[in-house]
N, C-alpha and C positions, 0 to 999 in steps of 0.2 A: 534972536535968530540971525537978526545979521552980523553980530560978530563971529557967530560959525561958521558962519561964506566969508568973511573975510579971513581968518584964521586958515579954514580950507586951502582958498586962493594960496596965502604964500607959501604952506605947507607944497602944496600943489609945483609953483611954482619952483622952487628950493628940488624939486627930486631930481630934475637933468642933473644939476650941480654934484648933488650927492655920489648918484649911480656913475656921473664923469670920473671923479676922484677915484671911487670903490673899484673899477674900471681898470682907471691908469696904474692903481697901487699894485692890485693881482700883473697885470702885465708887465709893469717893472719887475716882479720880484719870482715872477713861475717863469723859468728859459724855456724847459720844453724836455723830450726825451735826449739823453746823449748814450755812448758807448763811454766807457769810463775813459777810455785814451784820449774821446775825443770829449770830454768838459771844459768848459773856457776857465782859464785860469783862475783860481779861488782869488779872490783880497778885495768881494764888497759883499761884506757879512748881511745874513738873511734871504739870500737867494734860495731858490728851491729849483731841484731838477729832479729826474729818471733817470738813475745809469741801469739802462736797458741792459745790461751784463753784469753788475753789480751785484757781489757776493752776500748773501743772507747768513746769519749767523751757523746755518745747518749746512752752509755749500763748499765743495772746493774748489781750488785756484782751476782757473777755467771754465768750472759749470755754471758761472751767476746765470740767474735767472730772471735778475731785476732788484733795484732795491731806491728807493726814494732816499734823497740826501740832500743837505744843505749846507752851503756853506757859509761858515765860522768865521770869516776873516783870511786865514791861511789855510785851510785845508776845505775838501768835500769830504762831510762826515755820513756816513750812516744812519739813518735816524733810529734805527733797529736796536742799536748796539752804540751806538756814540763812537765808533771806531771810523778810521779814516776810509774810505772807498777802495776798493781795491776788484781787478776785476776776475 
């Protein structure tokens, strides 16, 4: 029994640590909503954003309606379509 209180304990104690990290990774890597004109410039791969006017594969130029995308390195892709963002 008392190795399950202590097992507990650091278990216990170890979750700030975790939930810190789990935390700072989402924040690093989710920006937030944008307009497509306005995305910060693509070149650090694995970001995720909202281009809140972002064309879906059924839309056209002008009507987006929204679409989640990530960038690759060099570009904001689509996650829809794998195509480049376009508004």
């Amino acid at each position: 029994m008392a190795d399950q209180s202590k097992r507990a304990g650091r278990v216990t104690s170890l979750l700030p640590q975790v939930f810190k990290r789990v935390i700072n990774w989402h924040s690093a890597r989710t920006l937030g909503n944008f307009a497509v004109a306005d995305l910060p410039p693509a070149g650090v791969a694995g970001r995720t954003a909202y281009a809140t006017d972002g064309l879906k594969a059924s839309e056209t130029t002008g009507n987006g309606t929204g679409v989640l995308v990530f960038d690759d390195g060099s570009n904001w892709i689509r996650v829809d379509t794998g195509d480049t963002v376009g508004a």
